[in-house]
C-alpha positions as CSV (number, residue, x, y, z in Angstrom):
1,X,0.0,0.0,0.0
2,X,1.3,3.5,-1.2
3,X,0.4,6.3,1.1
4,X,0.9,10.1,0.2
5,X,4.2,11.3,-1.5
6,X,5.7,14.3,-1.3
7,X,8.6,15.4,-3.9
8,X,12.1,12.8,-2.8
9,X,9.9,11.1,-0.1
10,X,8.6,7.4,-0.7
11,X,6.9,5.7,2.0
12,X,5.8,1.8,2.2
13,X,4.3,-0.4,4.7
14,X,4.0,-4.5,4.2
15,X,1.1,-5.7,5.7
16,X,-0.2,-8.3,6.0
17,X,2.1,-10.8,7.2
18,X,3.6,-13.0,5.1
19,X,2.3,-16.7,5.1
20,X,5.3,-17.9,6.7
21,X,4.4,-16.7,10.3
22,X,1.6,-19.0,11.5
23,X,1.0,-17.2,14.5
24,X,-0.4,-14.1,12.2
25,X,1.5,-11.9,14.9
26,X,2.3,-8.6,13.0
27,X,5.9,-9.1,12.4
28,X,8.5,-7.2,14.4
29,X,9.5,-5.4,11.5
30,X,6.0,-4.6,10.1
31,X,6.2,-1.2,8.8
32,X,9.5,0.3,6.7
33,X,9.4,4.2,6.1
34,X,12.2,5.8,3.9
35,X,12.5,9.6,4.1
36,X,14.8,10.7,1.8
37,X,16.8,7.8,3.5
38,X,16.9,4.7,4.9
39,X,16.0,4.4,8.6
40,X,18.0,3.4,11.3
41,X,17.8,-0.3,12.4
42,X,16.4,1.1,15.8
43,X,14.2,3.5,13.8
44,X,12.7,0.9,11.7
45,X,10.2,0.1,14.8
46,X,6.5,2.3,15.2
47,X,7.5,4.2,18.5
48,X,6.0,7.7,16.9
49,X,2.2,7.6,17.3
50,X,2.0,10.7,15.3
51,X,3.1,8.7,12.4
52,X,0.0,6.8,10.7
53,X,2.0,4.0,10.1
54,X,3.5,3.7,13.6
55,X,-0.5,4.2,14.9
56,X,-1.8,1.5,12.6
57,X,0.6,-0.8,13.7
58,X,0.9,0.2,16.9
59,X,-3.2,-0.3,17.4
60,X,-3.4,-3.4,15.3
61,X,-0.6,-4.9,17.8
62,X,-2.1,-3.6,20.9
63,X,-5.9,-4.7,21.2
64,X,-7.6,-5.0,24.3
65,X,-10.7,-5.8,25.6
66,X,-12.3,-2.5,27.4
67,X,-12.5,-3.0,30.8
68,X,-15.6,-3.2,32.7
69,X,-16.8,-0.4,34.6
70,X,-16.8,0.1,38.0
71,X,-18.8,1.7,40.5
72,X,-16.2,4.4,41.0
73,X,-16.0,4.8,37.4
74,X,-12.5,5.6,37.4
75,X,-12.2,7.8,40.1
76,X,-10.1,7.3,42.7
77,X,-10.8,6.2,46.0
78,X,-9.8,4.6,49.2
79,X,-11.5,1.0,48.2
80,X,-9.6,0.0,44.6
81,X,-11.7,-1.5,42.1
82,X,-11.2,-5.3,42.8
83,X,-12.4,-4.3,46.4
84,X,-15.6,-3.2,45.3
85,X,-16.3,-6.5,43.5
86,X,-16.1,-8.1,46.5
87,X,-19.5,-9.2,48.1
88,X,-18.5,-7.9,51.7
89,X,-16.7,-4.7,50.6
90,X,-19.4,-3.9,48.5
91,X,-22.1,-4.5,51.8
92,X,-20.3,-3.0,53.5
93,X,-19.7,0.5,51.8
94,X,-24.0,0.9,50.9
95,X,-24.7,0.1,54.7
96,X,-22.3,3.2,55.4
97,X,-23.4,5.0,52.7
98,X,-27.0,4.3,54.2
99,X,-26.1,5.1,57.8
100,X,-23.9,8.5,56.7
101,X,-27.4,9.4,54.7
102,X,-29.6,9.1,57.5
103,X,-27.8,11.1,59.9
104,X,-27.5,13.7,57.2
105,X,-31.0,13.5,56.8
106,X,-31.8,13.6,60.8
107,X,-29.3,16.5,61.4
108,X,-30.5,18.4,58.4
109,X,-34.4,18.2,58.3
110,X,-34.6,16.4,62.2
111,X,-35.1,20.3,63.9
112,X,-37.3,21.5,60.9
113,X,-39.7,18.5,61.4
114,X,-39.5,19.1,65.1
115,X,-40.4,22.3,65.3
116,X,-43.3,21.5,62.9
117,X,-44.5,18.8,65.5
118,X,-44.3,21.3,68.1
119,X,-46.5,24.2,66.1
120,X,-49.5,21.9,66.3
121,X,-48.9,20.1,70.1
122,X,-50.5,20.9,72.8
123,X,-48.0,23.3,75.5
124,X,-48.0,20.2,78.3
125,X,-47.3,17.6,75.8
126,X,-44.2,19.7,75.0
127,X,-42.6,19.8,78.5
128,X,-43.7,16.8,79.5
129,X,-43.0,14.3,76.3
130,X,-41.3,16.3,73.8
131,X,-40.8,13.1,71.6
132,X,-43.7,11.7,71.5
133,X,-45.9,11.7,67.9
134,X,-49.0,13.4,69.9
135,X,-50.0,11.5,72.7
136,X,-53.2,13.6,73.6
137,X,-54.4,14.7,70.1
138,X,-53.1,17.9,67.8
139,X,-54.0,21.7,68.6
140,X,-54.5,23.5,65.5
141,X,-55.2,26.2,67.3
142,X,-51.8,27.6,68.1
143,X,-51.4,28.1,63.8
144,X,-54.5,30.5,64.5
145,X,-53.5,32.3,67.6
146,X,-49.8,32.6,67.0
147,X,-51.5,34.2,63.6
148,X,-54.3,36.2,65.1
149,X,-53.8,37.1,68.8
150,X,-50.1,37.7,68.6
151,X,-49.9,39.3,65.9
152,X,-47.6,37.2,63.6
153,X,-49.4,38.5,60.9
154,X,-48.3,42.0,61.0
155,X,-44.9,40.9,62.4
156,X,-44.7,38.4,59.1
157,X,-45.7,41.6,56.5
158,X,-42.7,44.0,57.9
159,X,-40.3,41.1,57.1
160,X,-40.8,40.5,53.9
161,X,-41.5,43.9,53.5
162,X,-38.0,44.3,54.4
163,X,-36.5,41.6,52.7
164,X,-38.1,43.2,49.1
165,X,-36.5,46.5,49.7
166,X,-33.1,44.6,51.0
167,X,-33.5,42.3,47.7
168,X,-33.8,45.2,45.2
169,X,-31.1,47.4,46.7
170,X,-28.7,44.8,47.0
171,X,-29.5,43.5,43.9
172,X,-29.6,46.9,42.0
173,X,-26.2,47.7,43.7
174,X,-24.6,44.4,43.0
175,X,-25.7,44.8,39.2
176,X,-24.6,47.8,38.4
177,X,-21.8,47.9,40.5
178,X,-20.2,44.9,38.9
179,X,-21.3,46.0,35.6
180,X,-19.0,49.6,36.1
181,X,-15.9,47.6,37.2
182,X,-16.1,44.5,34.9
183,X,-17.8,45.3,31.7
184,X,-17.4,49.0,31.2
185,X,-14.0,48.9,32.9
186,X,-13.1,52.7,33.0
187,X,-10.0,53.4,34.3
188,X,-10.4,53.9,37.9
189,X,-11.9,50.3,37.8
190,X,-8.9,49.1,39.3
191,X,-8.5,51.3,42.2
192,X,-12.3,50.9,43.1
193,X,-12.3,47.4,42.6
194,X,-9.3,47.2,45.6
195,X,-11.5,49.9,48.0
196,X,-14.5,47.2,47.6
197,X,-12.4,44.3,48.3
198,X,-10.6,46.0,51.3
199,X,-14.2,46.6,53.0
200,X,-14.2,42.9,53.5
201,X,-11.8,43.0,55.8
202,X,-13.3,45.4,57.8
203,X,-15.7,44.2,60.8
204,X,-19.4,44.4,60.6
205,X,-19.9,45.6,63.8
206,X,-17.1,48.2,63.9
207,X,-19.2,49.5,61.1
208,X,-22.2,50.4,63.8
209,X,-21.4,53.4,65.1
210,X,-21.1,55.9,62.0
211,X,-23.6,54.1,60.7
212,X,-26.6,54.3,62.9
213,X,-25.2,58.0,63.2
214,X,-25.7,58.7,59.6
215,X,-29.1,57.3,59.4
216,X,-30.3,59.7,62.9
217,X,-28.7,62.6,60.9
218,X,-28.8,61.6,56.9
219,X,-26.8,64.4,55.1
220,X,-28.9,65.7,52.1
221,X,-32.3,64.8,53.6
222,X,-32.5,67.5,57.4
223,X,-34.0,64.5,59.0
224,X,-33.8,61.3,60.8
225,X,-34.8,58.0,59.3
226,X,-35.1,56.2,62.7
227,X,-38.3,54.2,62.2
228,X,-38.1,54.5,58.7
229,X,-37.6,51.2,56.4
230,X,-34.9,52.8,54.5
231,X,-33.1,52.6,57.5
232,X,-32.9,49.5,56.3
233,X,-32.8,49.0,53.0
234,X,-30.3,51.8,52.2
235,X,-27.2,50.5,54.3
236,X,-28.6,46.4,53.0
237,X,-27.4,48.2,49.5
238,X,-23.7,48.4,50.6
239,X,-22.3,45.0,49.8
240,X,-19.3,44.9,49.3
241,X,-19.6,41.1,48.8
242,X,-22.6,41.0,46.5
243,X,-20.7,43.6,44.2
244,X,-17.4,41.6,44.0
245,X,-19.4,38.0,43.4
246,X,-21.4,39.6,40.1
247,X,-18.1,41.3,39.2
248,X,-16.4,38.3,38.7
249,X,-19.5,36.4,36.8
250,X,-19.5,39.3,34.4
251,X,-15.5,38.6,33.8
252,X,-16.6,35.2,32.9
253,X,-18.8,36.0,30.4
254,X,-17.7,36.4,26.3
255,X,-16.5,39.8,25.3
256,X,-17.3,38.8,21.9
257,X,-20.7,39.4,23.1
258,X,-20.7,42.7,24.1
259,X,-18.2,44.0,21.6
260,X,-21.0,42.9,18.8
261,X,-23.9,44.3,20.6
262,X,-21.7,48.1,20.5
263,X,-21.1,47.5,16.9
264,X,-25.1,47.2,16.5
265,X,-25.3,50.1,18.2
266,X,-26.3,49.2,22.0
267,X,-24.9,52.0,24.2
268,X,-24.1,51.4,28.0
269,X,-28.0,51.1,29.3
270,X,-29.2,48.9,26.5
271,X,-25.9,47.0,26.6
272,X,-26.6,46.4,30.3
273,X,-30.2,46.1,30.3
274,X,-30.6,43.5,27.2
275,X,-27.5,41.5,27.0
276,X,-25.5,41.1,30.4
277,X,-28.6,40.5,33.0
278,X,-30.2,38.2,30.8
279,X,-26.9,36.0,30.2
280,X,-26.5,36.7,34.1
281,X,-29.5,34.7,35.6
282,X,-27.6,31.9,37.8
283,X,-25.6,34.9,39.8
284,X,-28.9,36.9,40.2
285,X,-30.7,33.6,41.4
286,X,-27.2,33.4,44.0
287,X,-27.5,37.1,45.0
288,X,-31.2,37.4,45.2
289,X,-31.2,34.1,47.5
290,X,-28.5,35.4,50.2
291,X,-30.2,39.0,50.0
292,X,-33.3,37.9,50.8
293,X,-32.1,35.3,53.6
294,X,-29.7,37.6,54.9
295,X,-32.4,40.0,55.6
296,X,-35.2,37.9,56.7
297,X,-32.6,36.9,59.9
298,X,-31.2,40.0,60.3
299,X,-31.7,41.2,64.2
300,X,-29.5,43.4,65.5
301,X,-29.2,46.3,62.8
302,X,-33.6,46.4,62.7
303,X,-33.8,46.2,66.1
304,X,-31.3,49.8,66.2
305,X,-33.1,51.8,64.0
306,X,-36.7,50.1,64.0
307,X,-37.9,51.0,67.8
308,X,-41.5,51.3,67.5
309,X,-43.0,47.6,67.6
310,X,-45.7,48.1,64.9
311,X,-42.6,48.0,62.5
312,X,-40.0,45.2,63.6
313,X,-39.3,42.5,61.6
314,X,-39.9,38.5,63.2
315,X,-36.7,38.5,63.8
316,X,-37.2,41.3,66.1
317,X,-40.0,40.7,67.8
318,X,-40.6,37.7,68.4
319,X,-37.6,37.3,71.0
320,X,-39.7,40.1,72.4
321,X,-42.9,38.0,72.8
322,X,-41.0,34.8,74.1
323,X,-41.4,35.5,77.5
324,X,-45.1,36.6,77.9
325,X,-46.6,34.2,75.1
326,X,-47.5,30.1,75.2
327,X,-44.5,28.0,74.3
328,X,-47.2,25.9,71.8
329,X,-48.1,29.3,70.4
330,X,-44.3,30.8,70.6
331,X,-43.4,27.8,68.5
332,X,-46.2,27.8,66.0
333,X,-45.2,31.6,65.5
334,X,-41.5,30.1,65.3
335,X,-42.9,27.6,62.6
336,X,-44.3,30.1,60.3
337,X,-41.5,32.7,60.6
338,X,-39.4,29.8,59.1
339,X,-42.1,29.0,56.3
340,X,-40.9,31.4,53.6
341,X,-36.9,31.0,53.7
342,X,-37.7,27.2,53.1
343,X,-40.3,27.1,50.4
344,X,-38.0,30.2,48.9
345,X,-34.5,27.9,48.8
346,X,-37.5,24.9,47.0
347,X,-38.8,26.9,45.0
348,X,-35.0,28.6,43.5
349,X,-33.2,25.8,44.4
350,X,-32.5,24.6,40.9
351,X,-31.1,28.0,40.0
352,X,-29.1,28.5,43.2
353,X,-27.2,25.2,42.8
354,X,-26.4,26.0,39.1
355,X,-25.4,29.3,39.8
356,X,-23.0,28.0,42.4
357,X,-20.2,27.7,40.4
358,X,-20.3,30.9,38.8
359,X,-19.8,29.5,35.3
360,X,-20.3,31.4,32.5
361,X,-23.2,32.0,30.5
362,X,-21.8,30.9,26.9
363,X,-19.9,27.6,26.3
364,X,-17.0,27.0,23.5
């Protein structure tokens, strides 16, 4: 068989083997290449794959069967792959794999399931068998009090008012902020980028101070914002954390992108508003998730500038209520407080995970 010449090159490769080798083994000197030259005895032999005929008679020579796969699939592990074929290894490793899974499963969901039992057991069936599944019947009727006659239902508005206004400042700050220093890139980006970043270094709760004094005396505004919800939601804007996370999901997105939406004539605002957010849903899923978290547990900040009752958050004022109220209807009240953060990670939990990774938004 003649493969492709070039001017003064031949090439030649005998194959098959001649009738004289009864084995059918390819011989040991299966393949002969001249270049120009002959080879080298020691040269005559395939040993450069990127040759074709080194590879074809390199795989001809070399067939094996595929191996089967394992269970680890050729990862690595501490139990090799001829110790998971073995009947007792293998028993053994699901009945830990079983065991580790329920105690995840009784450590993770064990309190949450709990605390449901309690919202709907009578106050004496608490103290006196906590663990028991309802030994004298079920009281709805702490759902309805901690609801009605405490109040929970005002308490339960202010939060998630709160947490909205937290979610769409930190969220509008995070945004455009990591749009400025990643996208745009003007060219203070760099020092501004470093100020952000140092702020992580610097304590929350040094932070206090000059802050609760700037919202009693805002400059700009003549007047206090004590009791206000901006009190809030204005300082919830300032994250320093938020702003550096998008920042670096922009960077991971293709500049080709944006360099053709400019040519068609998208300025800034249209560049922002129609091409980077909607290529940047996994990291607003991430933000928008810790924002709204972060604020619905957030206690000591609400509790400084919010002081009138009618306004506090649950995470305010139901330590407040602990002492004076039923512990059946103190824990139903704990129960609902806890509804919304669960059914909110449920409901987004697809796009938190996959926004985990902060992966870009365009592959190849």
């Amino acid at each position: 068989m003649t493969g492709r010449r070039n001017p003064g090159e031949e090439t030649t490769m005998t194959y098959p083997p001649s009738s004289d080798d009864a084995s059918g083994a390819v011989p040991e000197r299966a393949g002969r290449l001249a270049v120009g030259e002959a080879l080298s005895p020691a040269a005559d032999a395939p040993d450069d794959l990127s040759n074709p005929v080194g590879a074809a008679v390199l795989a001809g020579a070399v067939r094996r069967k595929k191996p089967k796969g394992s269970q680890l699939d050729g990862d690595r592990g501490f139990v090799s792959e001829q110790d998971w074929r073995r009947p007792s290894v293998n028993g053994t490793m699901k009945t830990l794999h079983l065991v580790l899974l329920v105690l995840l499963v009784v450590v993770g969901v064990g309190p949450m399931l709990l605390l449901a039992k309690f919202a709907i057991t009578p106050t004496q069936d608490i103290i006196r068998t906590p663990l028991a599944i309802f030994p004298n019947g079920v009281r709805w009727a702490n759902l309805t009090e901690a609801w009605n006659d405490v109040e929970i239902s005002k308490y339960f508005l202010n939060t998630i008012w709160l947490a909205l206004g937290s979610w769409f400042m930190q969220l509008l700050v995070a945004t455009t902020g990591g749009y400025v220093l990643s996208v745009l890139r003007p060219a203070w980006a760099k020092l501004v980028n470093g100020l952000v970043i140092a702020t992580l270094f610097v304590p929350s709760v040094v932070l206090l101070v000059p802050l609760y004094l700037t919202i009693l005396n805002p400059p700009l505004l003549g007047t206090s914002l004590i009791n206000n919800f901006f009190a809030v939601w204005l300082p919830a804007g300032a994250s320093a954390f938020n702003v550096v996370l998008v920042a670096r999901f922009f960077d991971s997105l293709p500049r080709e992108v944006f360099e053709a939406a400019k040519v068609d004539g998208a300025g800034p605002f249209r560049l922002f508003w129609s091409v980077v957010l909607p290529m940047s849903k996994p990291i607003l899923g991430v933000v928008s998730v810790f924002a709204f978290i972060a604020s619905w547990k957030d206690f000591l900040w609400p509790m400084l500038v919010l002081k009138d009752p009618a306004k506090q958050p649950l995470s305010v004022r139901l330590p407040a209520i602990a002492a004076q109220t039923d512990l059946g209807v103190f824990l139903a009240a704990l129960a609902i407080s806890t509804l919304i953060p669960v059914l909110l990670f449920l409901v987004f939990q697809r796009l938190f995970l996959s926004g985990a990774g902060l992966g870009g938004a365009v592959k190849g």
